[in-house]
C-alpha positions in Angstrom: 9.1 -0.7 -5.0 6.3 0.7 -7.4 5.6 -2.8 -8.2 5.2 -4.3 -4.7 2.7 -1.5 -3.6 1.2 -2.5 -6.5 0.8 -6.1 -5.4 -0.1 -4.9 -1.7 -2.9 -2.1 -3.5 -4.4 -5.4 -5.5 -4.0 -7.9 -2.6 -5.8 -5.1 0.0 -8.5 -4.3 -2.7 -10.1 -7.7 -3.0 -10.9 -7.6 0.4 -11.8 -4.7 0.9 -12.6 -3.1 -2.6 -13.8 0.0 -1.2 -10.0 1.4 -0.7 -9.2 0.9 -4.4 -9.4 5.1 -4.7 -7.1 5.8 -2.0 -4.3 3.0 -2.6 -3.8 4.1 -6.2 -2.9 7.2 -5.2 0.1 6.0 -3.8 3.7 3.8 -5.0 4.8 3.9 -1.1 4.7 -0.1 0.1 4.6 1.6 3.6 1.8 3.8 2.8 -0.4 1.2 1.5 0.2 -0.5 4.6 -0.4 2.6 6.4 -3.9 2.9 4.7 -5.1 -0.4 4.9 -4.2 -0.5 8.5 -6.5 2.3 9.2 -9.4 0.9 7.4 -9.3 -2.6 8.2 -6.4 -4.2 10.7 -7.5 -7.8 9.9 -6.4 -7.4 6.1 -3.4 -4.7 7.0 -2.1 -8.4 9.0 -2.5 -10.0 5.2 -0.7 -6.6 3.6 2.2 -6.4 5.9 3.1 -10.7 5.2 3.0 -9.9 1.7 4.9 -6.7 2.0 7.8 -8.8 4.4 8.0 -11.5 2.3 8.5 -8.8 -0.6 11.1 -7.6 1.8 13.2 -10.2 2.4 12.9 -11.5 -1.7 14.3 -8.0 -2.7 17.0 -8.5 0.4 18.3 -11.3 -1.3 18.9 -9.7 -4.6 20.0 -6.2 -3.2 23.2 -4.4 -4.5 26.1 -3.9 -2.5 26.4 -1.8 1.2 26.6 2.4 0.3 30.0 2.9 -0.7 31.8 3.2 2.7 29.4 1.9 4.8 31.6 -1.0 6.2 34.6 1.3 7.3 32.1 3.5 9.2 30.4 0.3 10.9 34.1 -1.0 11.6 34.9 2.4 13.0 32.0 2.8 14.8 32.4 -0.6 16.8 36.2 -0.2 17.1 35.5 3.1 18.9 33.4 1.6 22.1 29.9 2.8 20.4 27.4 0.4 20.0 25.6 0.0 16.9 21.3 -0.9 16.5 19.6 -0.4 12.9 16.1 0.8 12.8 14.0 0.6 9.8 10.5 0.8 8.4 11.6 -2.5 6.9 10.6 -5.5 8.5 13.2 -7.1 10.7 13.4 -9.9 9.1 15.0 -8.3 5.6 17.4 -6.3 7.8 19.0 -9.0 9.0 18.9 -11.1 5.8 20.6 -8.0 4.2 23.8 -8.2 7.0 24.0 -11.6 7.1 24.6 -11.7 3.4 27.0 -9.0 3.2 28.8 -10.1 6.8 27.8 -7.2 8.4 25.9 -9.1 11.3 28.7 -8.8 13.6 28.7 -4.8 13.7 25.2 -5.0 14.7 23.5 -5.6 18.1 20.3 -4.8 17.6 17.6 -4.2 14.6 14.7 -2.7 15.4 12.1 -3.2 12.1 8.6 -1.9 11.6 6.1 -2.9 14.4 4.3 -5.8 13.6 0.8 -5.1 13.3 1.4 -1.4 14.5 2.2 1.1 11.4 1.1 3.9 13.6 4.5 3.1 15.3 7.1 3.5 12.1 9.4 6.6 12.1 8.8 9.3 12.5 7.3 8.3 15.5 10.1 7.6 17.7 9.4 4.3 19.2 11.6 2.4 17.4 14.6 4.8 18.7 13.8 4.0 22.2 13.5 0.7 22.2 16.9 0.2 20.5 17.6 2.5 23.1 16.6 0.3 25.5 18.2 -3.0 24.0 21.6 -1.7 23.8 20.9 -0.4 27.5 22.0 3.7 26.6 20.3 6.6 27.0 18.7 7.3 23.4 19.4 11.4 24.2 22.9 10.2 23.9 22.5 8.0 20.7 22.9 9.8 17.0 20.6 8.3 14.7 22.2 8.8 10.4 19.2 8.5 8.5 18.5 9.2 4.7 14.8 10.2 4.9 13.1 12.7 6.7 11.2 10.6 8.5 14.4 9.3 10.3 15.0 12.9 11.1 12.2 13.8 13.0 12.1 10.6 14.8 15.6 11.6 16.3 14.2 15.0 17.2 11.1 13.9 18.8 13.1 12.1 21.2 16.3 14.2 21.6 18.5 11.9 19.4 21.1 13.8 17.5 20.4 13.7 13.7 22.7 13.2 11.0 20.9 13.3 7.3 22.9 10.9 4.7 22.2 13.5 1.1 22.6 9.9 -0.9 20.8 12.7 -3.5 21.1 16.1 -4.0 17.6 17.2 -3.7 18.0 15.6 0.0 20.4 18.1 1.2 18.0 21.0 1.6 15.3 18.8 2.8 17.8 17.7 5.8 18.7 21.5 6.1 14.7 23.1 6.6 14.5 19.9 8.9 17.2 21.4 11.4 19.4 17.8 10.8 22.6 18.9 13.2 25.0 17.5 10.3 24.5 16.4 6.9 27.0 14.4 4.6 27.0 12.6 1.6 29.9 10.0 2.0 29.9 7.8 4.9 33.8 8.5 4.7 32.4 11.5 6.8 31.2 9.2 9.6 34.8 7.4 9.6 36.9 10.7 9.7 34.5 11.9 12.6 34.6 9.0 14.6 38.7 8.8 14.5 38.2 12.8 15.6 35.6 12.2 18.8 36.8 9.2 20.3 34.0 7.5 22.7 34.3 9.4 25.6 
């Protein structure tokens, strides 16, 4: 994604040239839209298009799920759990990614980046709650499996269990010095511990 903050850096900069020093300081989509946000919201509206639009083109062309990612949603739903995804992507690629691999029908809700509100993306933990709230459970209850640290402290700012996915090494002790309550990386993890703790 080096290439799209690019485009976002460039796109925000002819507006607003004045935040050319602190956009090429960064190759995070999400943190350009984070800065340009802050410094003007009328041309953060124009950054965060581009950036969904980006989103959803890259959707398209995206490899297959993590390797054992469909037996854990299948063992999930087969359980009684309900299952919400919430990203820092838009919405809109989210569900372009599970309607192309047929995952749409694990899903019940997907809670994507706030429009027009980057203050609100993990690891603030609004978009816990208000999957929370859509799949009508109480979000102390939920378990949130996340593979960045920002997914981590979302869960623990609102009492949501954390489970980090390590999909690389140097993740593992990240997750650790964060307090994650578990840590795996293989989803087959998920599957064997669902089958264990039945949905009570």
């Amino acid at each position: 994604m080096v290439g799209v903050a690019r485009e976002l850096a460039q796109l925000a900069t002819q507006a607003k040239p004045n935040l050319n020093g602190k956009l090429s300081e960064t190759d995070d989509p999400l943190e350009v839209l984070r800065l340009t946000h802050d410094a003007n919201p009328e041309v953060g509206e124009e950054v965060e298009r581009a950036l969904t639009a980006a989103e959803v083109e890259a959707a398209a062309v995206a490899g297959e799920p993590t390797p054992r990612e469909i037996p854990s949603l299948e063992e999930v739903r087969a359980s009684g759990r309900k299952i919400a995804v919430v990203s820092n992507n838009s919405a809109e690629c989210v569900w372009a990614f599970l309607g192309q691999h047929g995952l749409t029908g694990h899903v019940l809700e997907v809670v994507g980046r706030p429009e027009n509100r980057p203050n609100l993306m993990k690891p603030n933990p609004h978009p816990l709650i208000v999957a929370a709230d859509a799949l009508e459970v109480d979000v102390t209850l939920c378990a949130l499996i996340g593979d960045s640290l920002t997914d981590i402290q979302a869960a623990h700012a609102v009492g949501c269990t954390a489970i980090g996915y390590a999909n690389k090494p140097c993740k593992r002790q990240a997750f650790t010095e964060a307090g994650a309550e578990a840590i795996t990386e293989s989803m087959q993890a998920i599957v064997e511990a669902v089958r264990t703790q039945p949905d009570s």
